[in-house]
C-alpha positions in Angstrom: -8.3 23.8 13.3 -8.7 25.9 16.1 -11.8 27.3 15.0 -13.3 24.0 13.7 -13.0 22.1 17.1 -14.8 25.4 18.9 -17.7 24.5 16.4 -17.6 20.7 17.0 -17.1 21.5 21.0 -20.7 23.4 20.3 -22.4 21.3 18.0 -21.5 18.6 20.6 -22.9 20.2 23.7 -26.2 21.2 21.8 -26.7 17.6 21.2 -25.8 16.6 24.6 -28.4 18.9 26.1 -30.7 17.4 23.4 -30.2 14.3 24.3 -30.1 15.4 28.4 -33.5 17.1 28.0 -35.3 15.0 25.0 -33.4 12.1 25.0 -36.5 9.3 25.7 -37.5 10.6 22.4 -34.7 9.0 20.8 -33.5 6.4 23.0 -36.0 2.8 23.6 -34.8 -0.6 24.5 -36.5 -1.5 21.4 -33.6 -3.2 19.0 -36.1 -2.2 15.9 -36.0 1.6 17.0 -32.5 1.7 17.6 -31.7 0.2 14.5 -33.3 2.2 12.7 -31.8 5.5 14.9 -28.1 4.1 13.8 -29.5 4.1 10.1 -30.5 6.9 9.6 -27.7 9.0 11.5 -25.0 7.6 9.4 -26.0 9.6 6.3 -27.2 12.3 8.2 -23.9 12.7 9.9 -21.9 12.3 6.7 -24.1 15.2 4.9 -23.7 17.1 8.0 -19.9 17.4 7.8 -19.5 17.4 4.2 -21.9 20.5 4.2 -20.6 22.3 7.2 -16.9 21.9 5.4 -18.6 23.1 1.7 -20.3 26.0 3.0 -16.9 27.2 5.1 -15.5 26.8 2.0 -12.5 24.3 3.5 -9.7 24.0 1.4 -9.8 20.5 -0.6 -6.2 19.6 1.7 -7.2 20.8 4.8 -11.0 19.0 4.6 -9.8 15.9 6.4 -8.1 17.5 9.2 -10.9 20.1 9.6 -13.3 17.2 10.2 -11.0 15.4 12.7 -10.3 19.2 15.2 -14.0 19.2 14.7 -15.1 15.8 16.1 -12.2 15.2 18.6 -13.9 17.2 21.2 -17.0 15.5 21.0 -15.3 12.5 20.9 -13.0 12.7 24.1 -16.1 14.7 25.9 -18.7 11.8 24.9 -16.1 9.0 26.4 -16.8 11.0 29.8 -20.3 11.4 29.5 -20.6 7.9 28.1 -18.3 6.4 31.5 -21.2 9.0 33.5 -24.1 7.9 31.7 -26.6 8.3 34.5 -25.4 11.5 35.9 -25.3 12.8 32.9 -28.9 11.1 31.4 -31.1 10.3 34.6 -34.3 10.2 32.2 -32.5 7.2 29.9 -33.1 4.4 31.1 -29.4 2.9 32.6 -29.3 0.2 30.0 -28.6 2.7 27.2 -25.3 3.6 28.2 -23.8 1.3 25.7 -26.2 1.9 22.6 -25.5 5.6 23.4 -22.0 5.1 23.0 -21.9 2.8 19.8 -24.2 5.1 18.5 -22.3 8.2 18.9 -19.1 6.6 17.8 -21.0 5.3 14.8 -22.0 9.3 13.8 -18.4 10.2 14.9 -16.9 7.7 12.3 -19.8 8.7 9.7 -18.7 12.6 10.3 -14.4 11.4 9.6 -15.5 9.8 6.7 -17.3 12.5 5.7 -14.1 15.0 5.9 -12.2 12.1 4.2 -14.5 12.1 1.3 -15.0 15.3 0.5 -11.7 15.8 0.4 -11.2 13.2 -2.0 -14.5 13.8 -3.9 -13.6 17.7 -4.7 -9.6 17.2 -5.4 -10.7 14.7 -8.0 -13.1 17.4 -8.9 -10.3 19.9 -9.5 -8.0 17.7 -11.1 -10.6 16.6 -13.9 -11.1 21.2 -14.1 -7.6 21.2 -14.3 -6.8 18.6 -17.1 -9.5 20.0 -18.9 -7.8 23.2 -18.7 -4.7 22.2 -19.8 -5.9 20.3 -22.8 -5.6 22.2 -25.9 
């Protein structure tokens, strides 16, 4: 778990500095833009985790909790940096400190359900394997 929230704790500050350094590119007070921003980083967020916990090779049972210690960091850390928005951001424009926010809880929930269903998605994997085993 340990190891899992030192990853999401670097993931997170990548994107941070991403966002710190190129964030204009992402970020206009258009609602079209931004709608489109929170559509598209749902699915990418979801493939995200369920690939980061398939190539580590996490243990069907231990899938959900992996993704949790892996977004909690970001999570807590982007509550301060959301309540600091222009310290943190001064080329975003001030208004964007809430759309920041709903947008990265949006790609924090999308990550948890990712964890969630990939846990589900390979133990009903191995259960079919494992009745197909067992039938004669």
């Amino acid at each position: 778990m340990i190891y899992h929230s030192l990853v999401g704790f670097l993931v997170w500050l990548g994107a941070t500095l991403l966002f710190r350094f190129y964030g204009d590119l992402f970020f206009y007070p258009d609602d079209i833009v931004n709608a489109i921003l929170f559509i598209i980083a749902a699915p990418l967020c979801w493939g995200f985790m369920v690939l980061y916990l398939g190539v580590l090779n996490v243990l069907p049972e231990n899938r959900a909790l992996a993704s949790i210690g892996f977004i909690l960091p970001g999570m807590l850390l982007d509550a301060v940096v959301t309540a600091n928005f222009p310290l943190v951001f001064p080329n975003l424009d001030m208004s964007m400190d809430a759309k920041f926010g709903a947008l990265m809880l949006w790609c924090y929930g999308a990550m948890a359900f990712g964890g969630y269903s990939s846990d589900r998605r390979v133990r009903k994997q191995l259960t079919l394997r494992l009745e197909n085993i067992a039938a004669p």
